[in-house]
C-alpha positions as CSV (number, residue, x, y, z in Angstrom):
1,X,-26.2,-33.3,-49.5
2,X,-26.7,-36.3,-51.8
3,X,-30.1,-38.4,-52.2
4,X,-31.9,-36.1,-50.1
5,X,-34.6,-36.9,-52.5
6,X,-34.3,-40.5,-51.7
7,X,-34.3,-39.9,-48.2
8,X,-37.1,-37.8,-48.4
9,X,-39.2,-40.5,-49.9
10,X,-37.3,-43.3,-47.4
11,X,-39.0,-41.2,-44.3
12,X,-42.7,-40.7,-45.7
13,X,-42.4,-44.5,-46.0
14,X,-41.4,-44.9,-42.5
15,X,-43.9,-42.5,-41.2
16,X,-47.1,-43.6,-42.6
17,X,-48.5,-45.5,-40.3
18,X,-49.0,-49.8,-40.2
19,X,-46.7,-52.7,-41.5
20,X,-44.7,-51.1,-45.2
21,X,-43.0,-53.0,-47.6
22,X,-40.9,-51.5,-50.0
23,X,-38.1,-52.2,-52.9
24,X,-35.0,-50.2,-53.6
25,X,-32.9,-51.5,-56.5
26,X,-30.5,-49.9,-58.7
27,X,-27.1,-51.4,-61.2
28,X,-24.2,-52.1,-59.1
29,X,-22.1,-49.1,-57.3
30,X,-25.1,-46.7,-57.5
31,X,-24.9,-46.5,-53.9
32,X,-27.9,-48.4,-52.3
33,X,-26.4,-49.9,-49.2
34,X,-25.1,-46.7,-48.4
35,X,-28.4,-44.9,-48.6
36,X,-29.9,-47.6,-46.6
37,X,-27.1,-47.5,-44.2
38,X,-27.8,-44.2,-43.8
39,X,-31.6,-44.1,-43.6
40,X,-31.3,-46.8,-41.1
41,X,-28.6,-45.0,-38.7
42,X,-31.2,-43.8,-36.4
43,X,-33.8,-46.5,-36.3
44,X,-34.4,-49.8,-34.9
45,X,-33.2,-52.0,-37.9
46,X,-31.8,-55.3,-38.8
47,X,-29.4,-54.8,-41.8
48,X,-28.4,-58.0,-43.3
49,X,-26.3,-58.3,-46.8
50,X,-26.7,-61.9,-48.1
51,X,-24.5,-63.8,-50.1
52,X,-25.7,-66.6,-51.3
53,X,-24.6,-68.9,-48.0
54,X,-26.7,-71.4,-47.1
55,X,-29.8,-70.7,-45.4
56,X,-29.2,-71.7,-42.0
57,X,-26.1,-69.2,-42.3
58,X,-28.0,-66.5,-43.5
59,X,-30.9,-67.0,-41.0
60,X,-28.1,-67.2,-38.5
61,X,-26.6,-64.0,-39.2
62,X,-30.4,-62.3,-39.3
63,X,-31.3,-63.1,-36.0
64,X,-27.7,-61.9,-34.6
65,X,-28.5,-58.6,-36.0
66,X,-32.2,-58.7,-34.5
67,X,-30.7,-59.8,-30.8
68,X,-30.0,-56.1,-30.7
69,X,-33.2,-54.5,-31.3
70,X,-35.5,-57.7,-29.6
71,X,-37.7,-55.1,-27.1
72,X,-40.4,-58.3,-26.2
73,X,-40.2,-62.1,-25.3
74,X,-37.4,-64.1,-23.7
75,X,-35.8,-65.8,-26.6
76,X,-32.0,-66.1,-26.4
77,X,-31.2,-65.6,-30.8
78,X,-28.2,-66.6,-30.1
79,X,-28.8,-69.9,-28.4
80,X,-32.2,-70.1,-30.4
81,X,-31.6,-68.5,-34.3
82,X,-34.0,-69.1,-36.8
83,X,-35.2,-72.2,-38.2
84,X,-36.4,-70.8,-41.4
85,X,-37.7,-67.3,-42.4
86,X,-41.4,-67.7,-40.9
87,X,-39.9,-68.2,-37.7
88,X,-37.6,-64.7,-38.6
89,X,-40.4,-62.6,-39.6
90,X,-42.9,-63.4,-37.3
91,X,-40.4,-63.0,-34.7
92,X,-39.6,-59.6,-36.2
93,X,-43.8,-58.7,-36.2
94,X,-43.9,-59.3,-33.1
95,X,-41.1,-56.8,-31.8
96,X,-42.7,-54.3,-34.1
97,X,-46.5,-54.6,-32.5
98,X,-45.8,-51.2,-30.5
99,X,-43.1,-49.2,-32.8
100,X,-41.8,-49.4,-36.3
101,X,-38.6,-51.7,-36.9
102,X,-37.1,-52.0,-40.1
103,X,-35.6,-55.0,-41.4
104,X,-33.3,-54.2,-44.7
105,X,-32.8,-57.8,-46.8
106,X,-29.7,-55.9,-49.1
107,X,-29.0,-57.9,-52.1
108,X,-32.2,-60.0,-52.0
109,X,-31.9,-61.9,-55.2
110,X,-28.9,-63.7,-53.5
111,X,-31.6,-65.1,-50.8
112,X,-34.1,-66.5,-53.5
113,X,-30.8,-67.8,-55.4
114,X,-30.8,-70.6,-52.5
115,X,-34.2,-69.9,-50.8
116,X,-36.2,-69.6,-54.0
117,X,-40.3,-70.0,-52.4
118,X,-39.0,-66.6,-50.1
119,X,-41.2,-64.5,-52.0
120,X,-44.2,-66.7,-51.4
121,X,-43.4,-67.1,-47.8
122,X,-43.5,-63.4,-47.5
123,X,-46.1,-62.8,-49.5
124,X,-47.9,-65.3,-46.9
125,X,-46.8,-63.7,-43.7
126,X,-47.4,-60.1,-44.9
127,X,-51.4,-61.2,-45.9
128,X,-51.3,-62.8,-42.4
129,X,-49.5,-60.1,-40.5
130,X,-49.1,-56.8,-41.8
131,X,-52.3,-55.6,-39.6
132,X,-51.0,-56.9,-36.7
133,X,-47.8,-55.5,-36.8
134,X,-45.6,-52.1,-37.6
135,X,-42.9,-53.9,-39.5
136,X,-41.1,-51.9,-42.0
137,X,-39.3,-54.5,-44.4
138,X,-37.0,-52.9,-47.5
139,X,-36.0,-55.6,-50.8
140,X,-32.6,-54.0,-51.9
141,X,-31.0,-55.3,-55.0
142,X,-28.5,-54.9,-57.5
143,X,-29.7,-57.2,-60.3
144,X,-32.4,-54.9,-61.3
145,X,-34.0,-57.8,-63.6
146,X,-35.2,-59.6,-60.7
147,X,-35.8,-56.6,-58.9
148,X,-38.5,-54.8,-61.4
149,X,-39.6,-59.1,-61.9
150,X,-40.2,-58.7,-57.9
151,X,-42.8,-56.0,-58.7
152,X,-44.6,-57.7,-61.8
153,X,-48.2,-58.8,-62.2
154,X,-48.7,-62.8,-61.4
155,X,-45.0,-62.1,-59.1
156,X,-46.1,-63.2,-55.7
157,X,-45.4,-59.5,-54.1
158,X,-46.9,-57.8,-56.5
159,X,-49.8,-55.3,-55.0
160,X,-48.3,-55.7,-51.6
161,X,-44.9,-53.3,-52.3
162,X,-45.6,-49.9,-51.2
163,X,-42.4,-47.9,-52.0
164,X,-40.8,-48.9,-55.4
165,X,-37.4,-46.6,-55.4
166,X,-35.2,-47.0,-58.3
167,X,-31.6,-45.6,-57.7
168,X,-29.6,-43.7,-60.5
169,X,-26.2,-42.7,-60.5
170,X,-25.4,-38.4,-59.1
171,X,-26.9,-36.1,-61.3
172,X,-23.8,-33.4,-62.6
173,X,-24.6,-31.4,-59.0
174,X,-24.5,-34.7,-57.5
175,X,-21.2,-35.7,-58.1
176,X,-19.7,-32.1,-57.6
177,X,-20.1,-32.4,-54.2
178,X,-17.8,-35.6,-54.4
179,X,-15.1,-34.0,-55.2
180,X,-14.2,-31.3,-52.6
181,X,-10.6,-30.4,-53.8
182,X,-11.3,-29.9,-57.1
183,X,-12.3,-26.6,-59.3
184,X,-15.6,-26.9,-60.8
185,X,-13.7,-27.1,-64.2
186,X,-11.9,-30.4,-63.3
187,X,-14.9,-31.5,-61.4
188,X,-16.7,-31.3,-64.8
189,X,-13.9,-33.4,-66.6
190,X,-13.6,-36.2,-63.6
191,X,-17.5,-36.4,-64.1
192,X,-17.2,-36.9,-68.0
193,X,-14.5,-39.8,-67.2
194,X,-16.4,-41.8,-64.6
195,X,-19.8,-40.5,-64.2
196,X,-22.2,-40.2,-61.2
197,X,-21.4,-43.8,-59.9
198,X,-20.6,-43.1,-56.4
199,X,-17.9,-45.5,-56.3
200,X,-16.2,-44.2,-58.8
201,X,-16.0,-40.9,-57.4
202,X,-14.4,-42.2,-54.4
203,X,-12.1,-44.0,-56.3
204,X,-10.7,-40.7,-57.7
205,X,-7.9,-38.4,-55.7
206,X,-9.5,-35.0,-55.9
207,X,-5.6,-34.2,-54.0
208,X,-4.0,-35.6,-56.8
209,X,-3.2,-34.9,-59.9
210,X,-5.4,-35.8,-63.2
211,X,-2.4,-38.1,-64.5
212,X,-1.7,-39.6,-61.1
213,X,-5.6,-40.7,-61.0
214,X,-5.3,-42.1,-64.4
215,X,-1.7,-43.9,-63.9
216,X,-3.3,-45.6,-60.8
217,X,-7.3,-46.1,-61.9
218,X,-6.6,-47.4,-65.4
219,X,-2.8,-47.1,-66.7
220,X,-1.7,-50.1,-64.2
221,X,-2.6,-53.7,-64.9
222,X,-5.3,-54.3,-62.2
223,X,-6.2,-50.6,-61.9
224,X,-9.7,-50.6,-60.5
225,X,-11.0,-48.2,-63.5
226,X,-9.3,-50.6,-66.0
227,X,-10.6,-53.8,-64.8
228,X,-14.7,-51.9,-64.3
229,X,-15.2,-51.5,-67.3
230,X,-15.2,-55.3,-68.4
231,X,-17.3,-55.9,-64.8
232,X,-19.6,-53.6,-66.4
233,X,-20.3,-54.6,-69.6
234,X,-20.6,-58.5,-68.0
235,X,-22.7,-57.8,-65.3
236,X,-25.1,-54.7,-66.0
237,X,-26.7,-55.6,-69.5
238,X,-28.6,-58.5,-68.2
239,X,-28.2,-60.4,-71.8
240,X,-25.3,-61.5,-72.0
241,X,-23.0,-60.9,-75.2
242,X,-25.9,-59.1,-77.3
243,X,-25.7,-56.7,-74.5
244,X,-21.8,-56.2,-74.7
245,X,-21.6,-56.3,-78.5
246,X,-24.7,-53.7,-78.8
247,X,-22.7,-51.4,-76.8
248,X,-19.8,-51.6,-78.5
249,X,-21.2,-50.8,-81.7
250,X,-22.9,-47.8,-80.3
251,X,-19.9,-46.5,-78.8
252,X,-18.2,-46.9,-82.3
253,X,-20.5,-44.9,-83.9
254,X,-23.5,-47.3,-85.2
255,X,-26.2,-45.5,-84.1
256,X,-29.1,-45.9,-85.4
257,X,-31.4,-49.4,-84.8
258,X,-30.6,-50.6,-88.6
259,X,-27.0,-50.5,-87.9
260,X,-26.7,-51.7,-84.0
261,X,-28.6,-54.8,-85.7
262,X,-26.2,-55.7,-88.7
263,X,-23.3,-55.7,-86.0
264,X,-24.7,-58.0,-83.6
265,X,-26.5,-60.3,-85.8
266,X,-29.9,-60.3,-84.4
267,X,-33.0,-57.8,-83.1
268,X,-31.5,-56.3,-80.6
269,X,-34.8,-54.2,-79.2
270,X,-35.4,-55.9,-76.2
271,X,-31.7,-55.5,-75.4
272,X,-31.7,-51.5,-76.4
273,X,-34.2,-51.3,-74.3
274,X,-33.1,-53.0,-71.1
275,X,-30.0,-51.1,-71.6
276,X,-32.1,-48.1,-71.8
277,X,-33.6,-49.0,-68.7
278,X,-30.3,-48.9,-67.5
279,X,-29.5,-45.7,-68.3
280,X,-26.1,-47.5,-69.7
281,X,-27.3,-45.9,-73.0
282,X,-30.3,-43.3,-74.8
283,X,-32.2,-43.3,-77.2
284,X,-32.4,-39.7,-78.8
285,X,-34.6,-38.1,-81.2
286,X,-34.8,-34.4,-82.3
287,X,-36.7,-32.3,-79.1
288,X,-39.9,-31.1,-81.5
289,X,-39.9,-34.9,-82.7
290,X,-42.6,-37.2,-80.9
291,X,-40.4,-39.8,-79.7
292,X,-43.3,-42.7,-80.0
293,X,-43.8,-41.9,-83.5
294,X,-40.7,-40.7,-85.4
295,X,-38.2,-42.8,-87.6
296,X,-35.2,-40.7,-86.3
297,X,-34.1,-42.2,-83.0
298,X,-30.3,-42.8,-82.8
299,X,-29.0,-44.2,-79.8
300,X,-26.0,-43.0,-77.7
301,X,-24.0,-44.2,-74.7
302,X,-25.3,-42.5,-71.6
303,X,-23.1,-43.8,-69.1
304,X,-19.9,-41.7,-68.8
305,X,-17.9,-44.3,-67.5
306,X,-18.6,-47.1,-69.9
307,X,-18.0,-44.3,-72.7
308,X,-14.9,-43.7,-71.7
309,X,-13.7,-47.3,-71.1
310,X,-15.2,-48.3,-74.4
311,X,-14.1,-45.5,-76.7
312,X,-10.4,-44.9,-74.6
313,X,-9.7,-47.2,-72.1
314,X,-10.2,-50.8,-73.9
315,X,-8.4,-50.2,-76.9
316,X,-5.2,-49.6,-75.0
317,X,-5.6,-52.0,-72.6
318,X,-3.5,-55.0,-73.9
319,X,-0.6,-52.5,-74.0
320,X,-1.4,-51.7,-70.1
321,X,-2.0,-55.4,-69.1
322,X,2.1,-55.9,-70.9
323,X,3.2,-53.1,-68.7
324,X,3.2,-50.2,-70.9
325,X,1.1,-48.0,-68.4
326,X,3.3,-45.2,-68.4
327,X,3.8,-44.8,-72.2
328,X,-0.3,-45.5,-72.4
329,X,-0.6,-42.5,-70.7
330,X,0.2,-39.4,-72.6
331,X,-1.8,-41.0,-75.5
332,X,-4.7,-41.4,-73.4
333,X,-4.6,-37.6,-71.3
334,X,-4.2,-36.3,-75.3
335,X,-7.7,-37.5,-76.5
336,X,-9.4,-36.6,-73.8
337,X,-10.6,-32.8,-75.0
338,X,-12.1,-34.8,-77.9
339,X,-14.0,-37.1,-76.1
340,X,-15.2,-34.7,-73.4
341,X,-17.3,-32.9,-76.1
342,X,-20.7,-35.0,-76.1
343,X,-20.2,-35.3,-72.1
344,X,-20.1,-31.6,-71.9
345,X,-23.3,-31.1,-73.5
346,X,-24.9,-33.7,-72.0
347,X,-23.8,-32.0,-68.3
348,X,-25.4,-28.6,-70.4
349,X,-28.6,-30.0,-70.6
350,X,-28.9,-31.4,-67.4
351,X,-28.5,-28.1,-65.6
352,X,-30.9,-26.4,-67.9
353,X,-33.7,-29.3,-66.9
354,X,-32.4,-28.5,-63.3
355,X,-33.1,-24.5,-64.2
356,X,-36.4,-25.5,-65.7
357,X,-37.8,-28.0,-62.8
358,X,-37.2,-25.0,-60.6
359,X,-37.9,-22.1,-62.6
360,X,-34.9,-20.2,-63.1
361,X,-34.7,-20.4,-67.1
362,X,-35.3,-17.1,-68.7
363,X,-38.6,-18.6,-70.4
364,X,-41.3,-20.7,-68.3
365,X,-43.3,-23.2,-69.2
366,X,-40.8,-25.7,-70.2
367,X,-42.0,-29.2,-71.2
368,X,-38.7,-30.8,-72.7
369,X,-34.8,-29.9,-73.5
370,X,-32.6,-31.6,-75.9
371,X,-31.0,-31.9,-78.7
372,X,-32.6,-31.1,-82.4
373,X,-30.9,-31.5,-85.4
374,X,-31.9,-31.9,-89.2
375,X,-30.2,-34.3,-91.3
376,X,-30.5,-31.9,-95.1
377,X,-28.8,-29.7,-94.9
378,X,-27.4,-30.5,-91.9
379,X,-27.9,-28.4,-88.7
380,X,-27.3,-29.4,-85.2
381,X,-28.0,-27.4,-81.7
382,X,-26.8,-28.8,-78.4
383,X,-30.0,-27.8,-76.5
384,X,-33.3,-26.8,-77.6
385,X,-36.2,-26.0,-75.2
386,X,-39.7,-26.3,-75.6
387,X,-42.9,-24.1,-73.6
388,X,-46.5,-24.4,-73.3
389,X,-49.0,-26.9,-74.8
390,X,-48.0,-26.1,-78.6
391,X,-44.0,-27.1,-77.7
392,X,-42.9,-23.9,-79.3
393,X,-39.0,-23.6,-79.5
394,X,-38.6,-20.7,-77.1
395,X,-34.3,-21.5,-76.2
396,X,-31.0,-22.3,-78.1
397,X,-28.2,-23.0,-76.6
398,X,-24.6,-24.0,-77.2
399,X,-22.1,-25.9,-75.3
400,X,-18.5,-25.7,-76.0
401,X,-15.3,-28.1,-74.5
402,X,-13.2,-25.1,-74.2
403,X,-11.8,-23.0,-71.4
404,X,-12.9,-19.7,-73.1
405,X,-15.4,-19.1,-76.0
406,X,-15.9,-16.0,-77.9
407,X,-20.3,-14.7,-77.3
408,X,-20.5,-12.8,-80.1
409,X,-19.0,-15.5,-82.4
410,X,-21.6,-18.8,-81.0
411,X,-24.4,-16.3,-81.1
412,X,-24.1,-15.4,-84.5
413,X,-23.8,-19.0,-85.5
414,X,-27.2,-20.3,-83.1
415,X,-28.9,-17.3,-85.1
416,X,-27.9,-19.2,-88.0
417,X,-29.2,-22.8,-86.8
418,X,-32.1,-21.3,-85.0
419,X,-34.1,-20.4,-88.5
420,X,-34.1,-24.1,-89.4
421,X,-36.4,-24.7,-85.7
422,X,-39.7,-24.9,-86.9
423,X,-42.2,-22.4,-85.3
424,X,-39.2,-20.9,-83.3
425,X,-40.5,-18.0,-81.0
426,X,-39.5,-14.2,-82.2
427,X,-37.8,-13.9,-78.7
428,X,-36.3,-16.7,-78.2
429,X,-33.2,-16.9,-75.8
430,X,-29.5,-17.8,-76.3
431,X,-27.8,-19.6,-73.8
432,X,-23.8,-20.2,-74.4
433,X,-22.1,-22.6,-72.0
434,X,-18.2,-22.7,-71.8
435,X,-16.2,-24.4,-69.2
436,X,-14.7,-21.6,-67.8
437,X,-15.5,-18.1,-69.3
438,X,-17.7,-16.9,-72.1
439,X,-16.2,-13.8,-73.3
440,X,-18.4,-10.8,-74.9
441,X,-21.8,-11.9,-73.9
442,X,-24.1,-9.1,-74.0
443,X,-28.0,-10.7,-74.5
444,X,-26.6,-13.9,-74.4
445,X,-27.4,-15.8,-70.9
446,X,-24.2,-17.8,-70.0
447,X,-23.6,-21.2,-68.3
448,X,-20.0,-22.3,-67.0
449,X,-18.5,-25.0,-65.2
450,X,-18.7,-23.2,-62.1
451,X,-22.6,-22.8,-62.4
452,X,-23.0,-26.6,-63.5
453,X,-20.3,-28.0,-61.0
454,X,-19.6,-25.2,-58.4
């Protein structure tokens, strides 16, 4: 089941024992309404979604939600809502004197967009309250500026927030268990298309056919995938056109800072590294490299989705907007193999960090997998682990975007690439990852879509 870490975390919360305060925030479509919807399911709890409506409205709509878990006094909320949101939350401390209630305030920035002293007044109640009273209030947001701002020194909650619980999009595991129908192999291309966004992976058909989902999603003027991708690239960079253009010119290939900064025209580090924050891109240096120190960062789009829309989807879509969906098509399904590479070992190195969080790699020890490569003479390996204090290279491995790969051959050629590893350990292990079958694998260990996606 999905977020049970979250949940996990959502229920110490609860349990520990007075009046908690907590902040859940996330980009857009990651999913946080539905794991509040579902934390709260079998609680006492007032879930309220604002919308930037004026304040009377949204108090109005708050206290119809707490008429149905009001246990004390006679006040009729419906007769009697809220005047302003002292009057709410000292309402809602005062039904929470005996047992926990949780109020959930979803999409909080949109209440300080037309309440803007809320913060303060919270921050005044809680200091006057919180030991009077087994309130359980959760921030929820989606613009995860004002959310980590929330949390900041001289902010007036900050101190007084006692569950900070960032939400990414589904690990490769994750989003498996999305999509039912599917073999693991097309699971593993549906998750190089849109990612672990939960939204997205609703939006997709696991009944239908790979084309079908594309005609509808993103071959058809207004297709949901085809019009995200824009949403995305407006909404989730926080900056504005630095943000968009930075993006583009690291899905085109400029990768390193040098570059990125000659496209857009400006220092773009504080926008890198929002967008970093995002995880709507990486920065990556070789594995054995110490990543505060080195010169060889490059940065790469880490967001499957806005890869895809970037490097396939946009440049085709003035030809889908004039009605030329079905013709886009076939061009589109055509370069997919090719773009699927990087997204294939990207979902290779997430299961071995999966292996190595729970022990299951051949070697132990492991303090950090990814890629290494050397720039003369050029050598590149997919996934290179690291054991003990000294960071020793103690695992290669190679990932290939094809149904069926030959052992024998990709072990001969990590050989080759593993003498350039500094300090590489004589028994060092060889992993190969295919997407369906690694043939001829004798001391090789072997990773397939079904292990990564089954």
């Amino acid at each position: 089941m999905n977020r049970e870490t979250e949940l996990a975390l959502l229920a110490d919360w609860w349990n520990a024992t007075g009046a908690r305060l907590g902040v859940v925030w996330g980009r857009r479509r990651v999913g946080k309404s539905a794991l509040l919807g579902r934390f709260a399911s079998d609680k006492p709890a007032i879930l309220h979604t604002a919308a930037s409506r004026p304040p009377a409205d949204e108090l109005r709509l708050v206290a119809r939600a707490a008429a149905e878990v009001a246990r004390r006094g006679l006040r009729d909320l419906d007769a009697r809502p809220f005047v302003d949101w002292t009057d709410a939350l000292e309402f809602l401390a005062e039904q929470a004197v005996d047992e926990p209630v949780l109020l959930v305030l979803d999409e909080f920035p949109e209440l300080v967009a037309v309440t803007p002293e809320l913060p303060s007044i919270m921050r005044a109640f809680w200091e006057r309250a919180r030991a009077q009273t087994q309130l359980r209030i959760l921030l929820s947001g989606s613009a995860v500026r004002t959310m980590e701002a929330m949390q900041e020194e001289r902010a007036p909650l900050y101190g007084r927030v006692d569950l900070a619980l960032l939400l990414h999009p589904f690990e490769p595991n994750e989003a498996a268990a999305m999509l039912p129908s599917l073999s693991p192999s097309d699971r593993a291309l549906v998750w190089g298309l849109v990612g672990g966004v939960p939204l997205y992976l609703e939006w997709w058909d696991d009944t239908a056919s790979l084309s079908d989902n594309l005609g509808r999603l993103v071959c058809t003027p207004g297709g949901a995938l085809l019009n995200e991708g824009q949403l995305v690239l407006s909404t989730e960079g926080d900056q504005g056109h630095i943000a968009a253009q930075s993006l583009r010119a690291i899905a085109l290939g400029r990768s390193r800072f040098g570059e990125i900064r000659d496209a857009v025209r400006t220092d773009p580090t504080r926008t890198l590294e929002r967008l970093v924050a995002l995880r709507l891109i990486e920065r990556v240096v070789p594995v054995t490299e110490d990543e505060r120190r080195t010169r060889r960062a490059v940065y790469r789009i880490a967001d499957n989705f806005l890869a895809f829309w970037l490097r396939l989807v946009e440049p085709l879509r003035g030809a889908i907007d004039h009605g030329m969906g079905a013709s886009v098509l076939p061009v589109l399904e055509s370069s997919l193999d090719d773009f699927m590479g990087p997204r294939w070992e990207g979902a290779f190195r997430a299961h071995l960090r999966r292996l190595a969080a729970q022990n299951d790699l051949p070697k132990q020890q492991i303090v950090a997998i990814g890629p290494w490569w050397r720039d003369h003479p050029a050598v590149e390996i997919d996934a290179v682990a690291l054991a003990g204090r000294h960071r020793r290279p103690v695992l290669v491995g190679e990932a290939k975007w094809a149904r069926k790969v030959d052992g024998r051959r990709v072990a001969r050629v990590l050989a080759e690439k593993a003498r350039a590893l500094p300090d590489i350990a004589d028994d060092y292990a060889r992993v190969v990852c295919a997407r369906v079958e690694v043939e001829h694998h004798d001391g090789l260990d072997v990773v397939t879509s079904r292990d990564i996606f089954g």
